[in-house]
Each structure stands twice: as C-alpha cells, then as structure tokens.
N, C-alpha and C positions, 0 to 999 in steps of 0.2 A: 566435516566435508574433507574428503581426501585431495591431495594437491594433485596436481600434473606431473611429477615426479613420481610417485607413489603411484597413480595410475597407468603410466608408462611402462615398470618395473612389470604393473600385473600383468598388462597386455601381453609384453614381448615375454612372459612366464608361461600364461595362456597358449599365445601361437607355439611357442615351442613343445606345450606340451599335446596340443593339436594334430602339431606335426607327427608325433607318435602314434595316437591313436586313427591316424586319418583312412590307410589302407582296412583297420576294421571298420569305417565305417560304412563299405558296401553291404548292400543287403539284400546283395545275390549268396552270401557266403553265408553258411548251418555252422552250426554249433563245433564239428571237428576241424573245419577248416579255419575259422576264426582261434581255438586253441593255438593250432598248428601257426599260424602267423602270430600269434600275440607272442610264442615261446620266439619263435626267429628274430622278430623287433626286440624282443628281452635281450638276446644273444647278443645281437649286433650294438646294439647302445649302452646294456648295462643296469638297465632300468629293469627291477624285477619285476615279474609278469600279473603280480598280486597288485605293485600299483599302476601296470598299466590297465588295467580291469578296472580299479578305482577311477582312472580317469576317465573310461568310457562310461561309468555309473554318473558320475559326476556332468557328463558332457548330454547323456541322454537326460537328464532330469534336469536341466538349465543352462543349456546351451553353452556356447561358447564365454559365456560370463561365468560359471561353474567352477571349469576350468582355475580363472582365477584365484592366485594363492590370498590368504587373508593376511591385512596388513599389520604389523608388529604396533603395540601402542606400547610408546615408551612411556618410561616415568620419568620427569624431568625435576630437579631440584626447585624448593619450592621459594629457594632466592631469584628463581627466575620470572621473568613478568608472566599472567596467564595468557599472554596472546604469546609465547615465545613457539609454539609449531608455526605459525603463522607469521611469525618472525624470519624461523627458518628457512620457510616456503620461497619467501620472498629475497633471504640470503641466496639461494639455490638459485634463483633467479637470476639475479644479479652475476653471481659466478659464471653461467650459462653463457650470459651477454656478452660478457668481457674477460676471457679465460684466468686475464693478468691482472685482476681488479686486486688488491689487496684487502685483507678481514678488517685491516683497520678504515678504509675507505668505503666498504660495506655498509659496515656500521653508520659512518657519517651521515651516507644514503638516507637510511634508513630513519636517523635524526632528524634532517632534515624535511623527508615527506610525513612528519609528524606522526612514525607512524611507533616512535618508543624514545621517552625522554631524554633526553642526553645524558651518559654516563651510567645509566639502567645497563648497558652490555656492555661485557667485557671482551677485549678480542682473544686471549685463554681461551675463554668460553665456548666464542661463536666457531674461532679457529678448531676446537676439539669435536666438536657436531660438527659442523660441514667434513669433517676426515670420515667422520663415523657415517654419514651422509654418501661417502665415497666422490666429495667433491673438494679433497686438501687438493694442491699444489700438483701435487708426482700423481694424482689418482685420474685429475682433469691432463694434464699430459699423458699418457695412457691411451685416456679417450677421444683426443683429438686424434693420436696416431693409430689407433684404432677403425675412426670413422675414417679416413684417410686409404684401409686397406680392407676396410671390410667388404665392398663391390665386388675384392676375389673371391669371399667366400658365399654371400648372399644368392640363395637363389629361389624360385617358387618351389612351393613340399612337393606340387604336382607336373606332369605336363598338360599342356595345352593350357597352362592357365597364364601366363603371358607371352605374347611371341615377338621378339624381335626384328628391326629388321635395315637392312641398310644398303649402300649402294658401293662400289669399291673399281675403280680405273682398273682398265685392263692391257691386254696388248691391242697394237694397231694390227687392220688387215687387209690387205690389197682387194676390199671388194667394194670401193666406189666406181664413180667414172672412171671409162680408161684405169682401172687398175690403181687408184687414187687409194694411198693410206687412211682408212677411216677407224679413229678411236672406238676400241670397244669398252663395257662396262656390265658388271656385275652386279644382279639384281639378288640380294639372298634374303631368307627369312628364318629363324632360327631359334628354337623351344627353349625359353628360360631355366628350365628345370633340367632337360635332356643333356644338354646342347647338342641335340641333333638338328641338322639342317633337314627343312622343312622341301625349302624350294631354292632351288639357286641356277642364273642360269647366267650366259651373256647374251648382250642386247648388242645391238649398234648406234645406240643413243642413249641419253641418259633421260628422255620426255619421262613424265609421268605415268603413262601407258606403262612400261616395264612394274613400277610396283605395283598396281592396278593388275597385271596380269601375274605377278611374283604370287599375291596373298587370294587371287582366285584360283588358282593351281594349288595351293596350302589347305583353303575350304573344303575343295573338292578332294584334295588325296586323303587329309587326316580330319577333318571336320572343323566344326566352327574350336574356338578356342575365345578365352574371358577378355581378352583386352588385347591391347597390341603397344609396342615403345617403339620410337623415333626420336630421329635428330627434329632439330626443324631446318630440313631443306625444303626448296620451293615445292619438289617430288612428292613430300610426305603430307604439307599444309594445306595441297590442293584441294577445295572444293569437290570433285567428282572422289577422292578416293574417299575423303568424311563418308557424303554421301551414303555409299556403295557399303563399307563398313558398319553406318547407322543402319543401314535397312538392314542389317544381318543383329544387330542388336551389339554390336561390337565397340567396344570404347577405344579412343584414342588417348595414348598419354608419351608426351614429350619432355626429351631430357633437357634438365637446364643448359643454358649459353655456355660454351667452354667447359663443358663438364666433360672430359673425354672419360676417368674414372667410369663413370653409369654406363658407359657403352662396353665395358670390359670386356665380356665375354663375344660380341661382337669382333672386336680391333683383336681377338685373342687369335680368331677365326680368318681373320684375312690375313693373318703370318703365314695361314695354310695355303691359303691363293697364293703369298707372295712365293713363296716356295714352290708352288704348282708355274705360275709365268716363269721362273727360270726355266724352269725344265723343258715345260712347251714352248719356250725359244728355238732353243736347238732343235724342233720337230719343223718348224719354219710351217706351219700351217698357214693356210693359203682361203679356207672358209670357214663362214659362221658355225658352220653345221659341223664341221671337223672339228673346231677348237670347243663345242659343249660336247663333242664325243669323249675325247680327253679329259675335259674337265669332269664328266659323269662317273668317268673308271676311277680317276685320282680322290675325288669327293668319298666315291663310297669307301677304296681302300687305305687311302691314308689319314682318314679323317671319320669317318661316320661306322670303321669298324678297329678303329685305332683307341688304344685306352687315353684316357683324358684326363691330366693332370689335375683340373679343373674341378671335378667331381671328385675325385679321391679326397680335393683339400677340401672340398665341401664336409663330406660325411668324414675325415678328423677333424675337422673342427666340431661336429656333433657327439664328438668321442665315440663314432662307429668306426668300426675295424672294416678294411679295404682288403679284397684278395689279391694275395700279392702279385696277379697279372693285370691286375689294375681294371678299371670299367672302362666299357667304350660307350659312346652317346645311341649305337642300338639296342645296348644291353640293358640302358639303362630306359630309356625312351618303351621297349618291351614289357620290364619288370612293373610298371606301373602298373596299379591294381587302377587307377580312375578312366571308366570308360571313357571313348568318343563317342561326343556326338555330332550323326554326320546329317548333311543338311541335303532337301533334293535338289537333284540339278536345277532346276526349271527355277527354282528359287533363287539359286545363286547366281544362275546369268542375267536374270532380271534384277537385281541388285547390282550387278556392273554395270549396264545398260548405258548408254550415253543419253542425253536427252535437249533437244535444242528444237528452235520454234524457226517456221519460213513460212512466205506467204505463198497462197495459192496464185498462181498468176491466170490470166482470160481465157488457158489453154487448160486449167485444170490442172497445169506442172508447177513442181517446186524444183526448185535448184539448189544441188546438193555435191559440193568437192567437183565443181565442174562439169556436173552433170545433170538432164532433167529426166525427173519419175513422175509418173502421169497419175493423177489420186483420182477425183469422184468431180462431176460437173456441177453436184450441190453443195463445194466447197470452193468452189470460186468468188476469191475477192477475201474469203475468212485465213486467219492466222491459225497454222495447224501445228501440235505439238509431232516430232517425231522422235521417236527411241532407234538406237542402230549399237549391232555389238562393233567396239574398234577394232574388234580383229578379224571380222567381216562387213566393214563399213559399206557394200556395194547390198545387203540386206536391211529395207527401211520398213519400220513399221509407223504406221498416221494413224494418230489418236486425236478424235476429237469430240466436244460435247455432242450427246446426242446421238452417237455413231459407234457399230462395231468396229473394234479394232483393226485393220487391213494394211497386207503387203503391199507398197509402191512399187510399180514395175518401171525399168528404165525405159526412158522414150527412146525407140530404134529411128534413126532418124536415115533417109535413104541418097543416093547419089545427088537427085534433085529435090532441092525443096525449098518452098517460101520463109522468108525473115519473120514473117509473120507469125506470132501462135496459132497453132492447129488445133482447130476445135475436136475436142472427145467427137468418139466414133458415136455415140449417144447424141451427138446434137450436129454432126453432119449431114448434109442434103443427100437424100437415097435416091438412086433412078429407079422408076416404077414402070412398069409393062399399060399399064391403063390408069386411067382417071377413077378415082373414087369417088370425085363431086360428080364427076358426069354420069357416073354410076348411078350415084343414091338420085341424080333430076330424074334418070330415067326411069328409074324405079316410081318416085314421086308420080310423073307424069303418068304411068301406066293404071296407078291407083287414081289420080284425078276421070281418068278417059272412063275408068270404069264407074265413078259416082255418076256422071255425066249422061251415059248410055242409062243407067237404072232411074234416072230421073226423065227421062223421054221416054220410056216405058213404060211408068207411071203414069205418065200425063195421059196419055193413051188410053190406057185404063179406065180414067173417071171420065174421059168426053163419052164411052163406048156406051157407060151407062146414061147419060146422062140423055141422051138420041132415046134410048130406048121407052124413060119415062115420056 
C-alpha cells in the first residue's frame, strides 16, 4: 500500500504533466494541427515532443491516473525491521506535524505507540532515509519557505476554471442628498489563470446586490466557468448569491481566516486601482457614471493590455521561455485553446431572480417596497410565492400551486379613494340597463300563458265530441 507522501508526489507529477498535454486535448483539432501545437509546447517547456505524445498515449488509455509516474521500490537493509517503510511512512508523518521534531524524538514516538521495540532504530539510520525522503532539517525548511511563496506562482492550466473575486474601497462622490459625500466601492471578478478582469465596476454601496450583479455580467459576457473563490464577507456568504450560483451548477470555495497570501493575485490587482484613485483625484469627478468611464479606459489600458509580471513568473517557474515584451492578461486569456461555455440568457436571469413569499390581502393585493400589485381574486387569503429581478424590482412575477405563472400589475390608485380594499374588477357590482330576473319571469310567464290557452282548447275539444255522441 503506497503512503500519502508517495501518492502526493504522483499526483502533483500527474497534474503537471496534464498540464502539458491539456491544450491537445481538444477535439476539434486533426492530426497537423495537433503536430503543430505538440512541437510549440516541446519549444516552450523543453519537454521533447516524443514524450509529450507518450503522455497523451498514456492519458488516453487511463486517464488521469496514467499519467502517474511509478513508484521507486527501495531495497532496505535487511538489519532493518520488515515493517521499516511503514516506519518511515509514519517518521514522514511525524516530521509533517511538527517541522522541529527532532529524529531522535521521532523515534521515541514511534517506541512508544508500540509500533517498533525500543532500540530496533537508529537515529543514523532513520536521520539518513528521511534526507533521502527529502524530509532532513534544510530540505523541510525549503518547503516551508516555499509553501510560504508559492500562491505567486500557482495558478489554474486553464481559464474560466476558477474565478475570483472581491470588493475594494473607493473614492467618495458628491452624489447623495444635497450633494452629501457617498463612499464608493469596487466590485471585480477576475480569471485565475488569465488574470484578466472579468467584470469590475463601482457601486455606491457595498450590499450584496453588487456581487450578485459583478458575476451575472461575468456568466453573461464570457460564460459559466468551474468554481468561484471568496473571502468570507457577509457579501459573498449570503444566501441569494449561493443560491443563484448553485442553480448554474457553480461551486463556491472560500479562503481561510487571515490568509491574505490565497488572495494574491487579487490584492496584486487592487495596486492597479490604487494607482488608478490617485490619478482620478485630480479629475475631481463629480458621478457615478464618469468615475466607471475612467475606470473602463485605465482597466483596459493599464491593466488588461499591460504585460503581467505575474504570468511571466508563472510560466518560469515551468521552465517556459517568456517573450521578452512580456504577456498581458488579453493575450493570454485569448491564447487559450479551452472553449466557453456560454449559458442562455433566460437561464441566467432566472438564476438571480430574487424570490420572497407575501400574502394576498381581501383586495386581491400584495404589498411590495411600499407598494400594492393587484394578483387574481382566486388567491385571496393564500400565501403566494414571488420572483422579481433587483435591478428591475418594480417587475413581479406570482407563482403559485395550481396556477400559471403571471405579471403583477401595480395598483393605480386615484386622487380620491376609500382606506378600504378595493375589490378586483371581477367581483365589483356592474350597473345594468335591465333586469335579467325580470327578463327570464317574463319569459317564464309567456310560456305558462301559452300551456294555459292549449289546455282550454282542449277541453273544448272533448265536450264538442261528447254533445255529439
């Protein structure tokens, strides 16, 4: 049985060498075009073209476990005990836990949870495997300062397969009351792989609504994408964004407490803002709509067509060669061979949709942000579900069992009118030009007069004969 060390190695072996063959594995692409990209990836990383061929042989015939390289069996001296891999396993372990554990208190460990008699190991011994292990002293220090910096270089092989996203203070703008300074704030979202910005905009609040409307404007431009990463602010945990997300099939995944590291490439991104607010100081902009004009020109040109340190150390740290004008996040967000997929509208708004319950009241109305919309007379007295988009909230749709779906119209209410509910036009008193009862008696009556006269003309009948006999 291979440890969790050993299978670790294979994986992140695996994904890397995944990452290689990934672009061939569209299959939209014939036989010269796939050449032609296997020689490029040869180029760019070093890897000749003969194994990256073997690793798509390997990838097609058993997947991503294929990939994996096969594990070294050592040969251990045979003064050692026969559970001594499984010694090791558990020395490995131990070092994991506590970086400063020393070999000779390893051991102890190990003594004591019975799992090898006392004086059976030597620390020589265990000290020279755990080096060879790549878990001596200098090799675990390495890998702490390692994991420590590895978030600058980490990132998805593709886009659209994680997207980030986050909220950032802005400038204040004289457009409350009377001219009242109101905080503004930056809603952005931004491709793990590319780091092109997706969606970014200011808001004049920091509600929830803003990212709600930040990663529907994301769906809709470049399509769905595999997951999404957050802080956890109360904006990202909410309820309606899960929701909205889940119904597109979209996972939610949050970065640990204080971990500002995981957000890197985010916090790398608001240097850009910070530098974009000084500048638009001195414009002294005056509205909402001026200050995302600005922000629109500076995004694309100082940023979204700007090379990106970011990505260069990405692909050297792959041991791929960078053109020495460097990648911008369109250049690179472009070059991707992994299609979008884009989702229909009709889908995606009904996925945001807000959705909240009111009663019908005696009038057939609900009330809604101060207002009444007049629904169906056969929903009086019942609890009705309604959907409304937030950024048309004056648009309500009532859903309820048993019933087609229907627009609520707002109730026009006129100069004069009773405190009372107003009965639907459906069950108001109509004034009528004539009686319909007096109608149908007289009808009634016309037809009695006539049974009435046919029966005294009968009778008539039978005396005439009757004289006669």
């Amino acid at each position: 049985m291979q440890s969790k060390e050993v299978q670790s190695w294979q994986d992140q072996t695996a994904l890397t060498r995944y990452g290689l063959i990934a672009p061939l594995l569209d299959e939209t692409l014939d036989t010269a075009a796939k050449t032609k990209l296997r020689g490029e990836i040869s180029e760019r990383t070093g890897v000749s073209t003969r194994t990256i061929y073997r690793y798509e042989k390997q990838f097609a015939s058993n997947g991503f476990q294929g990939l994996k390289p096969q594990s070294k069996q050592h040969n251990y001296s045979k003064q050692l005990p026969e559970n001594f891999p499984e010694l090791l396993a558990q020395a490995i372990q131990l070092k994991k836990e506590v970086p400063k554990r020393s070999v000779a208190k390893i051991i102890w460990i190990l003594e004591l949870e019975g799992r090898v008699a006392p004086g059976v190991l030597k620390r020589s011994t265990m000290e020279r495997h755990l080096y060879k292990a790549g878990f001596g002293v200098r090799q675990m220090q390495m890998y702490n300062d390692a994991r420590e910096s590895s978030s600058k270089r980490f990132c998805k092989p593709h886009r659209m397969m994680l997207v980030q996203g986050d909220i950032k203070y802005g400038c204040k703008l004289p457009i409350g009351k009377n001219g009242a300074m109101v905080q503004t704030y930056l809603s952005s979202a931004i491709d793990d792989h590319s780091r092109m910005i997706l969606a970014s905009e200011f808001y004049e609040n920091q509600e929830e609504l803003i990212v709600e409307d930040t990663f529907r404007k994301v769906i809709l431009l470049h399509g769905k994408f595999d997951a999404c990463y957050f802080d956890n602010g109360s904006q990202y945990v909410a309820k309606q964004l899960k929701l909205s997300l889940g119904k597109l099939g979209i996972p939610i995944r949050y970065a640990r407490p204080r971990s500002g590291k995981s957000k890197g490439k985010v916090e790398k991104f608001h240097q850009v803002v910070d530098s974009f607010l000084r500048e638009v100081k001195l414009q002294k902009v005056q509205t909402l709509d001026e200050l995302n004009r600005y922000w629109k020109i500076y995004l694309e040109e100082a940023y979204q067509n700007y090379p990106n340190d970011g990505i260069a150390e990405y692909y050297r740290s792959l041991n791929s060669s960078v053109p020495e004008e460097g990648i911008t996040p369109v250049q690179e967000w472009n070059r991707d061979t992994r299609s979008l997929t884009y989702l229909d509208t009709s889908v995606v708004t009904e996925a945001f949709l807000h959705h909240e319950y009111r009663n019908v009241d005696k009038g057939a109305c609900i009330s809604f942000r101060g207002k009444r919309y007049e629904t169906k007379p056969s929903l009086i007295g019942y609890k009705v579900e309604i959907s409304y988009d937030p950024k048309s909230p004056e648009l309500i749709t009532v859903h309820h069992k048993g019933i087609v779906p229907f627009t609520a119209s707002p109730v026009k209410i006129g100069a004069f009118c009773d405190k009372n509910p107003t009965l639907p036009v459906s069950m108001q008193t109509q004034v009528s030009e004539e009686s319909r009862f007096l109608n149908a008696l007289e009808k009634k009556h016309e037809q009695t007069k006539k049974q009435v006269a046919n029966a005294i003309s009968f009778t008539g009948y039978g005396k005439g004969d009757d004289a006669n006999v």
